[in-house]
DSSP file (Angstrom, degrees, kcal/mol; ACC not computed):
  #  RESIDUE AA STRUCTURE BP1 BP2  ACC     N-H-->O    O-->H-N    N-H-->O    O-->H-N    TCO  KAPPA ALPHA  PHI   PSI    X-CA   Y-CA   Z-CA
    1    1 A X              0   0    0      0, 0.0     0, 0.0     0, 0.0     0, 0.0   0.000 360.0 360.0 360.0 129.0   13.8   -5.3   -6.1
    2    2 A X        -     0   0    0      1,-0.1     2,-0.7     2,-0.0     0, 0.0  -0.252 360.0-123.9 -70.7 164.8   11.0   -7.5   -7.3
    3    3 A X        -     0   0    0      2,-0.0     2,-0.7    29,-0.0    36,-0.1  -0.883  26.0-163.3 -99.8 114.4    7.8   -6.7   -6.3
    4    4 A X        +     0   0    0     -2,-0.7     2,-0.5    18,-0.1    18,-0.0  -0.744  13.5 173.5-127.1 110.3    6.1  -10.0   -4.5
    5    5 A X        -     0   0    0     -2,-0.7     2,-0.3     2,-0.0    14,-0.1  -0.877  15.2-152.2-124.9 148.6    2.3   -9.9   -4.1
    6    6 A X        -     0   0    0     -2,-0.5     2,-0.3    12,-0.2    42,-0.1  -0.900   3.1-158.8-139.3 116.7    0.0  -12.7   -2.8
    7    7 A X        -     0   0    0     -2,-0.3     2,-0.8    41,-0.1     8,-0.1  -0.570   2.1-159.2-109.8 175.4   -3.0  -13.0   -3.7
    8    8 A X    >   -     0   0    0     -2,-0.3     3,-0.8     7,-0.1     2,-0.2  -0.700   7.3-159.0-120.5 128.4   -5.9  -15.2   -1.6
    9    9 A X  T 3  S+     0   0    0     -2,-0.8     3,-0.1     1,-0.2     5,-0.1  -0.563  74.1  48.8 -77.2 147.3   -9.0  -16.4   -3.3
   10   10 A X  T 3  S+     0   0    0      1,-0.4    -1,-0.2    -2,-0.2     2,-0.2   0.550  87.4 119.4  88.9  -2.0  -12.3  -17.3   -0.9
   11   11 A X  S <  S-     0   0    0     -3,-0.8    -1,-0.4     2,-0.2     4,-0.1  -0.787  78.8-129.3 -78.2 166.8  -12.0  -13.8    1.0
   12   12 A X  S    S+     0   0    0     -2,-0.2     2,-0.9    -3,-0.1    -2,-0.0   0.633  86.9  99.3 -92.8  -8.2  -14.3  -11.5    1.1
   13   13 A X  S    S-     0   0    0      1,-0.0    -2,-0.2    -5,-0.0     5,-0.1  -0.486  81.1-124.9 -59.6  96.6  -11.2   -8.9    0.0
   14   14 A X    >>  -     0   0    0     -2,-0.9     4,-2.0     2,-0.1     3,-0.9  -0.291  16.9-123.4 -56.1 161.8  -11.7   -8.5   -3.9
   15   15 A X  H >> S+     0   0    0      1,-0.3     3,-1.5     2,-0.2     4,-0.7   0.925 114.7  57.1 -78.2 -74.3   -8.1   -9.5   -5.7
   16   16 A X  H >> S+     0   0    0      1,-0.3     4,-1.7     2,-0.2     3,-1.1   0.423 108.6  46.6 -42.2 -31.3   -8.1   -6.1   -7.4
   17   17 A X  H <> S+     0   0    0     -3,-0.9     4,-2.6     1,-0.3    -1,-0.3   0.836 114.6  48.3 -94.7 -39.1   -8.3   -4.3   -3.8
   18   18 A X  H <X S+     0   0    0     -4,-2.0     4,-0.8    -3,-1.5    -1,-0.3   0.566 102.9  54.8-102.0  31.1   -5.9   -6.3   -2.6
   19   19 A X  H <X S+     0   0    0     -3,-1.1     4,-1.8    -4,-0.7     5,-0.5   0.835 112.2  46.0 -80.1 -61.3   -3.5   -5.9   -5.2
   20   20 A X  H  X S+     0   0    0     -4,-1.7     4,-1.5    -5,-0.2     3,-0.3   0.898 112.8  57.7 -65.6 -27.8   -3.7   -2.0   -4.6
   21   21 A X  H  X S+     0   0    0     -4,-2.6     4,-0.6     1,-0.2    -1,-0.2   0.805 105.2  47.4 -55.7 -48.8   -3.4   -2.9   -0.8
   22   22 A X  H  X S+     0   0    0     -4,-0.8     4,-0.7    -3,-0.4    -1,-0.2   0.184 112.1  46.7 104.7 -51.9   -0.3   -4.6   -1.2
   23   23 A X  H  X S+     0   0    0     -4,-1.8     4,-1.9    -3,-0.3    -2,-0.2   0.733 105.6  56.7-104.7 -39.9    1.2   -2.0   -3.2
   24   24 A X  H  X S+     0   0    0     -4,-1.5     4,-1.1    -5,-0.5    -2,-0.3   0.761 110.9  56.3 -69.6 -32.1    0.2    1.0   -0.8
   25   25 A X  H  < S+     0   0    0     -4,-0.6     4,-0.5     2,-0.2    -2,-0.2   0.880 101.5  47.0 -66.6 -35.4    2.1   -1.3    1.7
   26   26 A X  H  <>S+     0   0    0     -4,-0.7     5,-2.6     2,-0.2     6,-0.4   0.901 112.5  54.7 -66.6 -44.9    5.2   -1.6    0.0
   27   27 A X  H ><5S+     0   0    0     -4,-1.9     3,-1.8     1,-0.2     5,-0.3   0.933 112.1  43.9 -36.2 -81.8    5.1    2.4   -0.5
   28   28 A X  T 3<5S+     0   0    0     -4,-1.1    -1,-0.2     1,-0.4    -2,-0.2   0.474 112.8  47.6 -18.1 -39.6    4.7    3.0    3.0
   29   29 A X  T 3 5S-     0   0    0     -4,-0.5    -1,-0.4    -5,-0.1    -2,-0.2  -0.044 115.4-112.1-114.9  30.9    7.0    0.8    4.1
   30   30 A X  T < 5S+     0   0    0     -3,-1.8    -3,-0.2     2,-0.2    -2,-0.2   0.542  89.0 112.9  39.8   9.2    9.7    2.1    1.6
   31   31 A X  S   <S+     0   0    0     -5,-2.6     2,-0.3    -6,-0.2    -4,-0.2   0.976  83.3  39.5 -66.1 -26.0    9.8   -1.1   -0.4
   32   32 A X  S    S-     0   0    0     -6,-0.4     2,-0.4    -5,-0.3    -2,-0.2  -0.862  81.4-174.9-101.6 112.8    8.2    1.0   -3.4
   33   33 A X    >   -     0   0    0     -2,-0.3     3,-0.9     1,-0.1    45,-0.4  -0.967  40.3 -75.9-126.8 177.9    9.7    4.3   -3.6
   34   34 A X  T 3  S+     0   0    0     -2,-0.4    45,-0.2     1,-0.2    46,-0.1  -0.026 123.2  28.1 -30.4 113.6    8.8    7.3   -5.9
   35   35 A X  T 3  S+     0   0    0     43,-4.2    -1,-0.2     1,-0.3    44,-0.1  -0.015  93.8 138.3 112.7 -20.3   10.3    6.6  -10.2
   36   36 A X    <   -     0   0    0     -3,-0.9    42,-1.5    42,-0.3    -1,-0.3  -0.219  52.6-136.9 -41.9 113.9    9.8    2.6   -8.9
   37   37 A X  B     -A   77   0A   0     40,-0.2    40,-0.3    -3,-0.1    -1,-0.1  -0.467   7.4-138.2 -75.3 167.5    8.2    0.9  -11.9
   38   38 A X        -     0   0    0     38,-1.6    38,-0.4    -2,-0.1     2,-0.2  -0.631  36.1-100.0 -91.7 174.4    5.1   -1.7  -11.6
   39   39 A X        -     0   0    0      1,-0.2     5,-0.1   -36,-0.1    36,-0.0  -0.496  55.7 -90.7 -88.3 151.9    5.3   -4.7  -13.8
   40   40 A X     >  -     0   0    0     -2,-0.2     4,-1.5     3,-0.1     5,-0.5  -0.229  35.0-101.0 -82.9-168.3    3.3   -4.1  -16.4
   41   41 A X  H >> S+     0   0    0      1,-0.3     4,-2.6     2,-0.2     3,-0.5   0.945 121.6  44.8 -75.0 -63.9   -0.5   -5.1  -16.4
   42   42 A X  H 3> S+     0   0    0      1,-0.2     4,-2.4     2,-0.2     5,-0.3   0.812 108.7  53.0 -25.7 -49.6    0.2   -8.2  -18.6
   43   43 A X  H 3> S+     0   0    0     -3,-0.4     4,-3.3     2,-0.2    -1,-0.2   0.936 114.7  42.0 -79.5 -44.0    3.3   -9.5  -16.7
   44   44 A X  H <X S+     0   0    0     -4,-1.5     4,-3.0    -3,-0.5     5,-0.4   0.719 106.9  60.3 -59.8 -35.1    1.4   -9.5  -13.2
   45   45 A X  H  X>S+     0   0    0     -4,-2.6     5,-1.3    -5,-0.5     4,-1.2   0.997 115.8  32.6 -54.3 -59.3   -1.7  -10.8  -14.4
   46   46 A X  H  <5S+     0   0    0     -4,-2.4     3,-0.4    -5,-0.3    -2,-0.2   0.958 115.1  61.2 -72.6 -39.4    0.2  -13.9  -15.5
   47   47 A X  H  <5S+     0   0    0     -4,-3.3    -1,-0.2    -5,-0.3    -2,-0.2   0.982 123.5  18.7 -52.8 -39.6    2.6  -13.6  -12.6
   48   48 A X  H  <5S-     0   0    0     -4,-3.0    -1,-0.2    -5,-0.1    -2,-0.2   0.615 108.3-118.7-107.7  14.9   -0.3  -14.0   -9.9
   49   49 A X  T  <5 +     0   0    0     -4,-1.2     2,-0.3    -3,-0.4    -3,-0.2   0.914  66.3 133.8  69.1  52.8   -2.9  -15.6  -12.3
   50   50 A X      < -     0   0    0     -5,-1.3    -1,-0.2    -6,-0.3    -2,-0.1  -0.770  63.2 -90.1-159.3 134.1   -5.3  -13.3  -12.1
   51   51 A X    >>  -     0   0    0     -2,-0.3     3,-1.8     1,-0.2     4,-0.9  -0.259  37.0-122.9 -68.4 152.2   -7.3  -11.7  -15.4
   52   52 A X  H 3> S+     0   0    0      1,-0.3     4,-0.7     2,-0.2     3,-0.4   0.825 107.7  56.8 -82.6  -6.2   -5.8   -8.9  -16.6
   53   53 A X  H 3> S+     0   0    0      2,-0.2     4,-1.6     1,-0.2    -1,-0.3   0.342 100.5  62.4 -41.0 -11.0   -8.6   -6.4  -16.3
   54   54 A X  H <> S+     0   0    0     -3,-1.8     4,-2.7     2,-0.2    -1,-0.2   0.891 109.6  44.5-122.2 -55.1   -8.6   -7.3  -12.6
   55   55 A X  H  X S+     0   0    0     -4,-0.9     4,-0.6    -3,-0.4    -2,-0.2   0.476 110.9  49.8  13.4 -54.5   -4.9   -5.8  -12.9
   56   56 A X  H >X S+     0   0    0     -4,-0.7     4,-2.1     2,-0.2     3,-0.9   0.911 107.1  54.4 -83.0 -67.5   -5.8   -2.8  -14.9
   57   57 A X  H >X S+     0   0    0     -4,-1.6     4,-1.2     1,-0.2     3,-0.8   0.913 111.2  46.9 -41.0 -70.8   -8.6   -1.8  -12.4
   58   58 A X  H 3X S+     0   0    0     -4,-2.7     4,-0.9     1,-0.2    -1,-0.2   0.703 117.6  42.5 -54.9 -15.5   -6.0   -2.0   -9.4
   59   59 A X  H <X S+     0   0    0     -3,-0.9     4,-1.0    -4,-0.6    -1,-0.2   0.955 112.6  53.1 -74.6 -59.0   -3.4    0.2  -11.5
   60   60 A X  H XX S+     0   0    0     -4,-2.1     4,-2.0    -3,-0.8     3,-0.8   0.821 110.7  48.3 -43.9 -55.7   -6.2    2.4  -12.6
   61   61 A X  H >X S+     0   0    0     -4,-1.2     4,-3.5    -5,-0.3     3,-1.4   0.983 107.3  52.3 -48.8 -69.1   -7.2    2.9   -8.8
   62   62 A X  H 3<>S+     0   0    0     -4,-0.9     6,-3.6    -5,-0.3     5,-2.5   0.676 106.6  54.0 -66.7  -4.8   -3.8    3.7   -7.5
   63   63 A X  H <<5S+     0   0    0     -4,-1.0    -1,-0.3    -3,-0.8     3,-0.3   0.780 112.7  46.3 -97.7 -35.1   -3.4    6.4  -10.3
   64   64 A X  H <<5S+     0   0    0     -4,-2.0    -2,-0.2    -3,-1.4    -3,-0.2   0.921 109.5  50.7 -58.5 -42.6   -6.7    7.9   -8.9
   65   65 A X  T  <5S-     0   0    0     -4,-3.5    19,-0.3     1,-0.2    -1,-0.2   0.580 117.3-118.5 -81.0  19.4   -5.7    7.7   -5.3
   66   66 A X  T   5S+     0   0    0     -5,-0.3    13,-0.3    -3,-0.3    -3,-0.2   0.757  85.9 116.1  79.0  19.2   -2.4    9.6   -6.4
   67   67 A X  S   <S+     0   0    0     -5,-2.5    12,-2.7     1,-0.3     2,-0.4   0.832  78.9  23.8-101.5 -34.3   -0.1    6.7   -5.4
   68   68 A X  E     -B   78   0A   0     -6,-3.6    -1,-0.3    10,-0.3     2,-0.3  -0.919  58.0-128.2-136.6 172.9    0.8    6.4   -9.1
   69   69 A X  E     -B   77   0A   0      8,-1.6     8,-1.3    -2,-0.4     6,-0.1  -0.935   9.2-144.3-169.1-167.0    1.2    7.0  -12.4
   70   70 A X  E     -B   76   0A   0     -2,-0.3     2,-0.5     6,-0.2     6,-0.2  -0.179   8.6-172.5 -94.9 172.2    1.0    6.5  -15.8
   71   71 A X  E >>  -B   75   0A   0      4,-1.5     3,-2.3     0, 0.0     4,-1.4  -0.980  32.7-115.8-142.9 111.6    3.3    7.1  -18.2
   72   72 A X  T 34 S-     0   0    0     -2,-0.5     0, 0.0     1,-0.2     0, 0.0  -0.343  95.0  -6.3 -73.8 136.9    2.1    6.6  -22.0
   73   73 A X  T 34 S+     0   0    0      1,-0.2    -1,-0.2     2,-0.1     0, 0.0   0.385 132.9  64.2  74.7  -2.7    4.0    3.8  -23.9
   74   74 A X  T <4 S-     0   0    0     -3,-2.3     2,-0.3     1,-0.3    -1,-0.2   0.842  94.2-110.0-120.9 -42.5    6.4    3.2  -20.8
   75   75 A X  E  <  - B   0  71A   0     -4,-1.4    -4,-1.5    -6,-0.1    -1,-0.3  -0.809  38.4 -33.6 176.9-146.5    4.6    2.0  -17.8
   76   76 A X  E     - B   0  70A   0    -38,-0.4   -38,-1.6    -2,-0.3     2,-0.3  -0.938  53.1-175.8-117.5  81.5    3.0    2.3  -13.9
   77   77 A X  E     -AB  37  69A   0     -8,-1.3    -8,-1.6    -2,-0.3     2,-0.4  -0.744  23.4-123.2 -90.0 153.4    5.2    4.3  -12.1
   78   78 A X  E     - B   0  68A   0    -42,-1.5   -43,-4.2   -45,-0.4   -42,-0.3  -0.862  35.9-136.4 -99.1 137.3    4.9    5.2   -8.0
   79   79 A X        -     0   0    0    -12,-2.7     3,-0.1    -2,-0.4   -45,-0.1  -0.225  19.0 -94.1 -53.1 148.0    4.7    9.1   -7.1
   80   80 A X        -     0   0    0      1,-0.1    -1,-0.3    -2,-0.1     2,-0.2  -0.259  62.6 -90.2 -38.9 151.5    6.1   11.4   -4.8
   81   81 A X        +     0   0    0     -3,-0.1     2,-0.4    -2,-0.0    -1,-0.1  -0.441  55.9 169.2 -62.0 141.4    3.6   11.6   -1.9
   82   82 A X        -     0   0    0     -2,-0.2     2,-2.2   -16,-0.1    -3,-0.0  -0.896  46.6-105.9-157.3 136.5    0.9   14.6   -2.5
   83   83 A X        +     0   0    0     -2,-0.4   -17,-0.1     1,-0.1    -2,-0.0  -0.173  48.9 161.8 -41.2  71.9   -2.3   15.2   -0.4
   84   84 A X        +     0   0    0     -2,-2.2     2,-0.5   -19,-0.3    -1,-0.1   0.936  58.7  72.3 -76.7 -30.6   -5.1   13.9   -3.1
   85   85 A X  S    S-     0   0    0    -20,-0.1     5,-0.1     1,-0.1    -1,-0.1  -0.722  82.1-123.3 -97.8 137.4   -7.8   13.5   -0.1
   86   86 A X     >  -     0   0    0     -2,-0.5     4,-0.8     1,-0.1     3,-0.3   0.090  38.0-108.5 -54.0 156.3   -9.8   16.3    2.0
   87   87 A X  H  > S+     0   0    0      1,-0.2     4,-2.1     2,-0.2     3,-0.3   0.871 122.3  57.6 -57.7 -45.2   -9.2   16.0    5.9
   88   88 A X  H  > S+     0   0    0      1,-0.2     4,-0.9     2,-0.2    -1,-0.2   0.735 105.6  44.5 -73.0 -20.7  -12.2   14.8    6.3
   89   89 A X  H  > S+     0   0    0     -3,-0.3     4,-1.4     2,-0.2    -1,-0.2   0.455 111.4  56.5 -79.1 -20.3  -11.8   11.8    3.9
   90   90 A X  H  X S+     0   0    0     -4,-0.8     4,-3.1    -3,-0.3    -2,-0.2   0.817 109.2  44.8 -72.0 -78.5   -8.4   11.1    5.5
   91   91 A X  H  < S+     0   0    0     -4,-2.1     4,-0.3     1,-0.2    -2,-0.2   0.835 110.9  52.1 -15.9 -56.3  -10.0   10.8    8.9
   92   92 A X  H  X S+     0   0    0     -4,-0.9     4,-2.4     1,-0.2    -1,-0.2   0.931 113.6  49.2 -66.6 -52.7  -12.8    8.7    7.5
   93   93 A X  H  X S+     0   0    0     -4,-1.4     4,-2.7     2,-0.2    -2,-0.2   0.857 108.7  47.6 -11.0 -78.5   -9.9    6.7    6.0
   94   94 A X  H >< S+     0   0    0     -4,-3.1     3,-1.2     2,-0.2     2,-0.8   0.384 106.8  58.8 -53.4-129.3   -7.9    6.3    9.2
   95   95 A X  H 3> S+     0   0    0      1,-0.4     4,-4.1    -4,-0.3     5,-0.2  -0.228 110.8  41.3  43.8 -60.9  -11.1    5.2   11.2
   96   96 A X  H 3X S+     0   0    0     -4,-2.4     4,-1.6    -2,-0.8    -1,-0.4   0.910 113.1  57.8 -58.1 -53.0  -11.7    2.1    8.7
   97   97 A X  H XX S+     0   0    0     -4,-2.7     4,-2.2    -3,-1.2     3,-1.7   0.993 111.5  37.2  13.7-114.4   -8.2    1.6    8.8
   98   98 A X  H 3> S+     0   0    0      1,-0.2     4,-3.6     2,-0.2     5,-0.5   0.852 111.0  54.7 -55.9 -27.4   -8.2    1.3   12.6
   99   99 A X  H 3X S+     0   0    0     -4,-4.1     4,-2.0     1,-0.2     5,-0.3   0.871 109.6  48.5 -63.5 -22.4  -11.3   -0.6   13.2
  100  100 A X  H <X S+     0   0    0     -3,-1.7     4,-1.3    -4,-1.6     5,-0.2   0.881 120.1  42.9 -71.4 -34.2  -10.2   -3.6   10.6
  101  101 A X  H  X S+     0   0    0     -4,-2.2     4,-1.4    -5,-0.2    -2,-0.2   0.782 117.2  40.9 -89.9 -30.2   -7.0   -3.5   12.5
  102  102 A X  H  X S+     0   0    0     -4,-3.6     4,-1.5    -5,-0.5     5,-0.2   0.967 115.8  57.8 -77.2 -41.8   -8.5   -3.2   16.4
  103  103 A X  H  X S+     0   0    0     -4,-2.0     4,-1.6    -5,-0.5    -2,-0.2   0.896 109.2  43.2 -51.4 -51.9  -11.1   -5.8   15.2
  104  104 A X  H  X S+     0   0    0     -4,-1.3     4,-2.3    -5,-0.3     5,-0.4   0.995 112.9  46.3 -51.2 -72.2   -8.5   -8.2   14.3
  105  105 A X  H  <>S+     0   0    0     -4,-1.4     5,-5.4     2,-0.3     4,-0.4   0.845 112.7  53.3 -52.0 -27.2   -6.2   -7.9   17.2
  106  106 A X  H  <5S+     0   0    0     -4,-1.5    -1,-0.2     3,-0.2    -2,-0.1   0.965 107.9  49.7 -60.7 -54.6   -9.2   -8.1   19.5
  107  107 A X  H  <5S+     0   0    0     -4,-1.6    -2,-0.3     1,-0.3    -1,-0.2   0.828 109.3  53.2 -61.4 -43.9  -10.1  -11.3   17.6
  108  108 A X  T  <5S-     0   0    0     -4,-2.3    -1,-0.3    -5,-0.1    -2,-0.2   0.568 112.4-124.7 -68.2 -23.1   -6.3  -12.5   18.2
  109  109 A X  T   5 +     0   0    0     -5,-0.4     2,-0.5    -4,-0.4    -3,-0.2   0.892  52.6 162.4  76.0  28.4   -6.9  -11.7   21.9
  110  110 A X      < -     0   0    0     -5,-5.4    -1,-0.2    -6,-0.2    -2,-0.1  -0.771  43.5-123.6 -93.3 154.1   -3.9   -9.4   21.9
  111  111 A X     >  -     0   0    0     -2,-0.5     4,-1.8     1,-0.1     3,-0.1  -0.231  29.7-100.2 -77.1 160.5   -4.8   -7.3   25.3
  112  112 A X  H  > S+     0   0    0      1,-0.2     4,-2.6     2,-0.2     5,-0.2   0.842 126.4  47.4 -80.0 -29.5   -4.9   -3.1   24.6
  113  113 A X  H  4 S+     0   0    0      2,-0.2     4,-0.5     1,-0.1    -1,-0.2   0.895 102.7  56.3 -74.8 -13.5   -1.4   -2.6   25.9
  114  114 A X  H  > S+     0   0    0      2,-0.1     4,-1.1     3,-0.1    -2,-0.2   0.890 118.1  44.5 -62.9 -50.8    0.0   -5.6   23.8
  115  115 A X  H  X S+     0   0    0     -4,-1.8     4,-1.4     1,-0.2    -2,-0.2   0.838 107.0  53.1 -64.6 -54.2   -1.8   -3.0   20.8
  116  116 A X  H  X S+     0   0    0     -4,-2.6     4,-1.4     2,-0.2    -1,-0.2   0.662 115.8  46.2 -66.5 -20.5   -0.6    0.1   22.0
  117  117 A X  H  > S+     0   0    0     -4,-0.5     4,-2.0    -5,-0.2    -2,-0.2   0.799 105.3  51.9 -48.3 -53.8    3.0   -1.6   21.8
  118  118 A X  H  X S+     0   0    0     -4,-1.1     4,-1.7     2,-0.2    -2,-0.2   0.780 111.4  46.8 -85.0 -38.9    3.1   -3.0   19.1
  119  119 A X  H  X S+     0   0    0     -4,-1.4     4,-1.6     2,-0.2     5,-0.2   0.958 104.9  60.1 -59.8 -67.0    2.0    0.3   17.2
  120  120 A X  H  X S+     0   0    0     -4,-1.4     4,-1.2     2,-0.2    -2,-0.2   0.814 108.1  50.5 -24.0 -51.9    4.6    2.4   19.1
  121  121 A X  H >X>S+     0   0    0     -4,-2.0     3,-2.7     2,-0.2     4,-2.1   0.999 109.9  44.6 -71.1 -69.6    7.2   -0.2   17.4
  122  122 A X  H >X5S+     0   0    0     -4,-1.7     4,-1.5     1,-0.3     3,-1.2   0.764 114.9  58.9 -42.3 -64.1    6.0    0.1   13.7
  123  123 A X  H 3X5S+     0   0    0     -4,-1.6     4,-1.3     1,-0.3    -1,-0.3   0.541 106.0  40.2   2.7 -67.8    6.0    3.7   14.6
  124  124 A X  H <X5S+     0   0    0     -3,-2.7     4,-3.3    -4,-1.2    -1,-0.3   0.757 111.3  57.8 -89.6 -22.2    9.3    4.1   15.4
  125  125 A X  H <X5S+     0   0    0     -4,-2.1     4,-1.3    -3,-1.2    -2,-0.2   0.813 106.3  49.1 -42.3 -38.9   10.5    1.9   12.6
  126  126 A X  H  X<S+     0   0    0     -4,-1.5     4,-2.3    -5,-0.6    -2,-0.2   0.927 114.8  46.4 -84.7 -28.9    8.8    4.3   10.0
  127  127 A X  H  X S+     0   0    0     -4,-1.3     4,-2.8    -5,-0.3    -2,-0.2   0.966 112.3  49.2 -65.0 -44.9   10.5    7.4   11.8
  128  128 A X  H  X S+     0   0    0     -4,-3.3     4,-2.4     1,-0.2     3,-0.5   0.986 116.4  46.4 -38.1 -51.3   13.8    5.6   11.8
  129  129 A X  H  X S+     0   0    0     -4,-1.3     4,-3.2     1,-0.3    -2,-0.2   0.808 116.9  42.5 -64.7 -41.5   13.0    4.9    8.1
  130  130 A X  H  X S+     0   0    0     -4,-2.3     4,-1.5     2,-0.2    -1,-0.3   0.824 110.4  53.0 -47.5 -59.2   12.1    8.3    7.4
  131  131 A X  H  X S+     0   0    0     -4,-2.8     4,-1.8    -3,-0.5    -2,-0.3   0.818 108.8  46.1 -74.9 -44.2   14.5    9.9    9.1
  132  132 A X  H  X S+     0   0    0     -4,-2.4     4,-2.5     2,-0.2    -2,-0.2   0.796 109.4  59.4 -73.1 -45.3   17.4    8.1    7.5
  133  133 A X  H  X S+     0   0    0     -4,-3.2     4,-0.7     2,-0.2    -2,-0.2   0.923 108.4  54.0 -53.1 -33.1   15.4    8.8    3.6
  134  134 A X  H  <>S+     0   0    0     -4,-1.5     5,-2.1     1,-0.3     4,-0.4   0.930 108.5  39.6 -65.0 -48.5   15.9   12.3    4.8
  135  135 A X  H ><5S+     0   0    0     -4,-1.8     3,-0.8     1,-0.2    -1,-0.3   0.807 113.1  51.8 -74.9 -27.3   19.6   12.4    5.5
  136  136 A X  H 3<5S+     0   0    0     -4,-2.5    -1,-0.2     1,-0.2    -2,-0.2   0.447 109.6  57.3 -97.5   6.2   20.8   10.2    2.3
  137  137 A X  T 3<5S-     0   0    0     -4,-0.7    -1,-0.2    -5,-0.2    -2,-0.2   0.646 110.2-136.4 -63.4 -38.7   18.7   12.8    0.8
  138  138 A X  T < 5       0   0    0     -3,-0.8    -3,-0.2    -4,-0.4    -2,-0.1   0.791 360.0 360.0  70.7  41.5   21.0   15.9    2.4
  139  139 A X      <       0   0    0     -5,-2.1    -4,-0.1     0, 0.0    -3,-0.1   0.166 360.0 360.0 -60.3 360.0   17.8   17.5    3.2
């Protein structure tokens, strides 16, 4: 499955970050799983127009935060999940996390039970999702 990033000029989101944003979504959300290759740094550059150094940081990054890695002479590849960050750095994480995400919805005017909904769904979506990787697994 190709991998389909967009990126938006004239926000205050640098392109590398949300290149590695973007990509940490697809994981998450099983578009990206573990052995999945990226395109390589060249072939994305030209695909979103975008230098390729700008490309190389956001690969470089996702190989620090553990989400990939590299593979001499062959590619980018995405990982199996593993714990790279401290509790306390997770936390700190989430927190930034939710406040871009409550700050938004606020801004949308969705009411805090519209929020608590609407979470509940993705929720049970990732468990379905989860749950189903687990069984075609025979786990």
């Amino acid at each position: 499955m190709p991998l389909n990033l967009h990126i938006s000029t004239g926000i205050s989101v640098p392109i590398y970050r949300q290149i590695i944003d973007q990509i940490c979504r697809a994981v998450a959300g099983g578009a990206l799983v573990p052995e999945d290759q990226l395109p390589s740094v060249r072939e994305l550059a030209q695909r979103l127009v975008v230098n390729p150094n700008t490309v190389a940081r956001a690969y470089s990054e996702l190989v620090r935060e553990g989400v990939a890695e590299s593979r001499q002479g062959r590619g980018v590849f995405i990982t199996r999940r593993r714990q790279v960050y401290s509790k306390a750095e997770r936390a700190r994480r989430l927190e930034q996390a939710l406040d871009g995400f409550v700050n938004e919805a606020v801004f949308l005017d969705f009411s805090a039970d519209e929020l608590r909904d609407a979470l509940e769904k993705r929720l049970r979506t990732l468990r379905l999702r989860e749950s189903r990787d687990h069984a075609a697994r025979g786990s």
